[in-house]
Short mmCIF file of the C-alpha atoms (twelve columns), coordinates in Angstrom:
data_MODEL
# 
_entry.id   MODEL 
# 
loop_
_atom_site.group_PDB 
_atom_site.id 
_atom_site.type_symbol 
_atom_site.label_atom_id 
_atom_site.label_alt_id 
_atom_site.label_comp_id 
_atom_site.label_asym_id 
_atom_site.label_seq_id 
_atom_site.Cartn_x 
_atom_site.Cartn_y 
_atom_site.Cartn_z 
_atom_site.pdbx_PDB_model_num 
ATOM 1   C CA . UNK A 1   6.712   1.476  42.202 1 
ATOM 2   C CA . UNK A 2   4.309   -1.334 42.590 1 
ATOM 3   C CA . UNK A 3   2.489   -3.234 39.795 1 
ATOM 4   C CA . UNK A 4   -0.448  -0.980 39.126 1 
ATOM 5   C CA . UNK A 5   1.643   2.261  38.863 1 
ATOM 6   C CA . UNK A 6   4.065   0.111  36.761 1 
ATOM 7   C CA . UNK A 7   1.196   -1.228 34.296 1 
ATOM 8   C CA . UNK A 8   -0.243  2.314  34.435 1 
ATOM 9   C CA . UNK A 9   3.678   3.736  33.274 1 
ATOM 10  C CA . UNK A 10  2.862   1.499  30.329 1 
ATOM 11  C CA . UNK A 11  0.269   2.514  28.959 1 
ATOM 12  C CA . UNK A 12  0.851   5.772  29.561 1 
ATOM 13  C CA . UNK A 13  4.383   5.479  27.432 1 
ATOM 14  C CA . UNK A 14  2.311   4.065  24.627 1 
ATOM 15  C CA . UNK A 15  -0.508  6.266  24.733 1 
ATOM 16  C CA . UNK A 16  -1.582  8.266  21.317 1 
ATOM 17  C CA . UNK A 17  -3.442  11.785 21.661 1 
ATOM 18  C CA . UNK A 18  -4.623  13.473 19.145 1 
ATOM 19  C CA . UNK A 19  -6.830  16.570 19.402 1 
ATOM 20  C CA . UNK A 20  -10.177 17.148 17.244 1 
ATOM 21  C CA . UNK A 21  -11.193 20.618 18.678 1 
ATOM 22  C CA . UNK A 22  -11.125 22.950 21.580 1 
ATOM 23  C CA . UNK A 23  -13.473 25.415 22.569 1 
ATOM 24  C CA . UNK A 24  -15.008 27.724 25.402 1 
ATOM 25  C CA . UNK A 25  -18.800 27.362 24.599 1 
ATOM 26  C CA . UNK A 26  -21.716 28.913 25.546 1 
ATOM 27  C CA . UNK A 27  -24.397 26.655 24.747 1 
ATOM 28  C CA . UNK A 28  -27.784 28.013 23.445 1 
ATOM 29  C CA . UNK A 29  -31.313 26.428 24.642 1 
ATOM 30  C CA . UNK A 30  -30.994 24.314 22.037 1 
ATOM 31  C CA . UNK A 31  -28.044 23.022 22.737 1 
ATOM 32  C CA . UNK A 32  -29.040 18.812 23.162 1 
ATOM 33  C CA . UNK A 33  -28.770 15.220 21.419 1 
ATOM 34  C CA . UNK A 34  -30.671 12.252 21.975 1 
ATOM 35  C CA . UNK A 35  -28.499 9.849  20.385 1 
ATOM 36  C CA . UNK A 36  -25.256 10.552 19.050 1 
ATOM 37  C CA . UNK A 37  -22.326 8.127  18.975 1 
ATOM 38  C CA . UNK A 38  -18.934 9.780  17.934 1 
ATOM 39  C CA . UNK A 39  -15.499 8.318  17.219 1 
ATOM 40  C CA . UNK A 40  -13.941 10.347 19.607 1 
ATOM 41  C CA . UNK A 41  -13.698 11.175 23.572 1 
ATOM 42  C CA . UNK A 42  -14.657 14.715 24.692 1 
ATOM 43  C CA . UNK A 43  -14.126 15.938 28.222 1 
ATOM 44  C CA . UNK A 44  -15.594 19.153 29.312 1 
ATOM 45  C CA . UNK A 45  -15.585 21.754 32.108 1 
ATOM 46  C CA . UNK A 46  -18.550 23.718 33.223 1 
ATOM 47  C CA . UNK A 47  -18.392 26.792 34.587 1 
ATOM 48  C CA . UNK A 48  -21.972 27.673 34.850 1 
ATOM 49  C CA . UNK A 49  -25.424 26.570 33.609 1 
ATOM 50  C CA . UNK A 50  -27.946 23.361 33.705 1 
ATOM 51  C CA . UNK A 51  -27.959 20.273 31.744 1 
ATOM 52  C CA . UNK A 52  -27.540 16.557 31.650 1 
ATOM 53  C CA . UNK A 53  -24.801 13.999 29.881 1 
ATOM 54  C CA . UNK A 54  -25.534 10.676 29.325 1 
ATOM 55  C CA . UNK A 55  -23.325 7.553  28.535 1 
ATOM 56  C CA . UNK A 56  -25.187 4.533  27.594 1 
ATOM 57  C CA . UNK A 57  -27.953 5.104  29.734 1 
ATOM 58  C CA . UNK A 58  -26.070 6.316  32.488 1 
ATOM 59  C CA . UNK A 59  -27.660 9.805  33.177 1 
ATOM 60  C CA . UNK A 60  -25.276 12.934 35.412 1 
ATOM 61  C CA . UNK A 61  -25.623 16.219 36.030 1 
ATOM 62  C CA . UNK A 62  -22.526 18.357 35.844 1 
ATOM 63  C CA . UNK A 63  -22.601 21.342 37.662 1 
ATOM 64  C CA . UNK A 64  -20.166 24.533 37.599 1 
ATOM 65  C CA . UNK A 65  -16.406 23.424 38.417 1 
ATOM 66  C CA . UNK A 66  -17.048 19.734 37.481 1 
ATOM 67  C CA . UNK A 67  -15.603 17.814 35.052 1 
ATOM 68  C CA . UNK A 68  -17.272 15.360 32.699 1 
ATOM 69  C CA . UNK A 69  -16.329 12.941 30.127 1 
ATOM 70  C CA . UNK A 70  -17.973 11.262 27.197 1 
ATOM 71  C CA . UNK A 71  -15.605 8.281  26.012 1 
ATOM 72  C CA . UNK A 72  -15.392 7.625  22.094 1 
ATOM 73  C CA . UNK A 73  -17.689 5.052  20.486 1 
ATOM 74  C CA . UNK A 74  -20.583 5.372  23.463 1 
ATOM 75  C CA . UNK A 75  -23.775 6.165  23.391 1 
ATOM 76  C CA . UNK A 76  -24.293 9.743  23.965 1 
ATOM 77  C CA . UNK A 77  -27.231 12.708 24.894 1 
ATOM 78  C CA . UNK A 78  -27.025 15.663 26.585 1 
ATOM 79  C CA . UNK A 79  -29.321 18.611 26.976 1 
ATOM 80  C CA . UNK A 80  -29.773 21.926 28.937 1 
ATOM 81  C CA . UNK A 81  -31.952 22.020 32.011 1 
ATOM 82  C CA . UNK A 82  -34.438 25.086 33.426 1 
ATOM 83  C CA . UNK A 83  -33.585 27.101 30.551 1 
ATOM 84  C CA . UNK A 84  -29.726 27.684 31.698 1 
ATOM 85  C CA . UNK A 85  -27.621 26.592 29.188 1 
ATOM 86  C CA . UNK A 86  -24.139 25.305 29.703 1 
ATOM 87  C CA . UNK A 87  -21.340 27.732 29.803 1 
ATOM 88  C CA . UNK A 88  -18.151 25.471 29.103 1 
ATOM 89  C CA . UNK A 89  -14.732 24.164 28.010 1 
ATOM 90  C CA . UNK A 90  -14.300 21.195 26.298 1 
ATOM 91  C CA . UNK A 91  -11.935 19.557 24.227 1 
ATOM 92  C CA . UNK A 92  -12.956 16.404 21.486 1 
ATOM 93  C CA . UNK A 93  -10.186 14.069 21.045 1 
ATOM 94  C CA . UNK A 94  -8.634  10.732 20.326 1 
ATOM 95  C CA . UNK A 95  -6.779  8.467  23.204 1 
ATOM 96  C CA . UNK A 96  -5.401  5.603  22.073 1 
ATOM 97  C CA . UNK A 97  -2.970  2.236  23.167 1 
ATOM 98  C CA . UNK A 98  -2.348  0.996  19.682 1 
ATOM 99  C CA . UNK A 99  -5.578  0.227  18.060 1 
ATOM 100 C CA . UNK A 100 -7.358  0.122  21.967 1 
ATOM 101 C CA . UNK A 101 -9.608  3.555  22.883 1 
ATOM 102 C CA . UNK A 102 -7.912  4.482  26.676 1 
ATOM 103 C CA . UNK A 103 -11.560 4.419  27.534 1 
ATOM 104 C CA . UNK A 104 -11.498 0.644  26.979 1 
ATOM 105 C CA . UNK A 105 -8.663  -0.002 29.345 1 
ATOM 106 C CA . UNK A 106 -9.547  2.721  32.040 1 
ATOM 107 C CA . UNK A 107 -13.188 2.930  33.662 1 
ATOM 108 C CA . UNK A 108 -13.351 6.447  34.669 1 
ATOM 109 C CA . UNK A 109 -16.332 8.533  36.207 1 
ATOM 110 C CA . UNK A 110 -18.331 9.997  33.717 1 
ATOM 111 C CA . UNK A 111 -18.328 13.586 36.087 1 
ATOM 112 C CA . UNK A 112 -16.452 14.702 38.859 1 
ATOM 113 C CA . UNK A 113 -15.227 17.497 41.081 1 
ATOM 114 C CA . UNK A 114 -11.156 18.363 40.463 1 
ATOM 115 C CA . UNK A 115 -9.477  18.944 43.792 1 
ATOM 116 C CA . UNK A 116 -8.579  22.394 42.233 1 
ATOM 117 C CA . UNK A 117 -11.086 24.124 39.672 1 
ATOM 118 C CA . UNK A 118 -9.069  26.878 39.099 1 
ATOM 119 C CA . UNK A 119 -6.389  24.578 37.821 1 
ATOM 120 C CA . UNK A 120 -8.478  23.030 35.346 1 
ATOM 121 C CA . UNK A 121 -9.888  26.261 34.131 1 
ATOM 122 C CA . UNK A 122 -6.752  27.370 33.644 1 
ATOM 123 C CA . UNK A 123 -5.554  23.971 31.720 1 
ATOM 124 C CA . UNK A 124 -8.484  24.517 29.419 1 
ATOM 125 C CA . UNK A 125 -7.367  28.120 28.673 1 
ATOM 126 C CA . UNK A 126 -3.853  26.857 27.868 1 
ATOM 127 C CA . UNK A 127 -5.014  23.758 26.129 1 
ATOM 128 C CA . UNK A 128 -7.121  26.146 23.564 1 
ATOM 129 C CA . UNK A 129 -4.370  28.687 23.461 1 
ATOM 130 C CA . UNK A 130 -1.761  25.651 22.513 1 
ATOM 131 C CA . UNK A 131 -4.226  24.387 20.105 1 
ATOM 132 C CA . UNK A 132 -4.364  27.410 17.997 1 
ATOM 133 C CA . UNK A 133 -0.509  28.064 17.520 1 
ATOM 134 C CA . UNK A 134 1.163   26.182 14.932 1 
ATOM 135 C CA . UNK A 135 4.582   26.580 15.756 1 
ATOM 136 C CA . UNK A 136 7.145   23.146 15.713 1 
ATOM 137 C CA . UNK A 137 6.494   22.646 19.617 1 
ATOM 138 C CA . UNK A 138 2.495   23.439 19.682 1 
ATOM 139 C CA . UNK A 139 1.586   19.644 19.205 1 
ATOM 140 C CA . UNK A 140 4.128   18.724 22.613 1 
ATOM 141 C CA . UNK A 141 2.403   21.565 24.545 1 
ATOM 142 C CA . UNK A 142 -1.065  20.575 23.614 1 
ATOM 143 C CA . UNK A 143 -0.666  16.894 25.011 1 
ATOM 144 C CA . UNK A 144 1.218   18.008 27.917 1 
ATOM 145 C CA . UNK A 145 -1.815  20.106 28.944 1 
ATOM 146 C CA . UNK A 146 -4.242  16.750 27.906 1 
ATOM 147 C CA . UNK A 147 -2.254  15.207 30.209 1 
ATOM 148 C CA . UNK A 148 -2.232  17.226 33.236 1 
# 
């Protein structure tokens, strides 16, 4: 194991997750911010639709079987484009390394394209499935799927 997967163990050991909500959404027309700035990370998957995301100032447009991410404490908007709203997963959470957002430590994309959409789809279904029991062993299952 070299340095960088060593230092990335670490963290990783450390890490607290903590989930706000899950959801499959289909957004309405008037589904859009111009300024928001939450306390926690959201990562979403689109699986059909137009629209924007934006991280301070940083403009993409996520397209069906991409990924996207809006780290906690940014500056966020998002919006739907050519009247075709968003049909998505997402899931708003915390990530932390002691007091540190993960977000601080790791610069990540704000959208890309997993190597296997069907996977993710199917770790969103899971993640919202997990999320809604409330058996002893729902909160291991739910940051298992976060972290796959």
């Amino acid at each position: 194991m070299d340095h960088q997967d060593l230092l990335l163990k670490n963290y990783l050991d450390g890490l607290y997750i903590s989930i706000v909500r899950t959801q499959l959404l289909h957004c309405t027309l008037s589904w859009n911010s111009n300024y928001a700035v939450p306390s926690f990370s959201s990562i979403g998957f689109i699986l059909d639709g137009e629209g924007f995301i934006q991280v301070n100032g940083e403009r993409v447009f996520p397209k069906r079987n991409q990924l996207y991410l809006f780290p906690a404490g940014t500056v966020q908007a998002y919006g739907v484009l050519n009247d075709h709203p968003y049909t998505k997963y997402y899931c708003h959470f915390n990530a932390t390394y002691g007091n540190i957002s993960i977000f601080d430590m790791l610069k990540l994309p704000l959208c890309i394209t997993p190597a296997d959409p069907h996977k993710a789809e199917t770790i969103f279904r899971k993640l919202i499935m997990d999320t809604n029991q409330h058996d002893a062993l729902s909160s291991l299952k739910v940051k298992r799927s976060i972290m796959d």
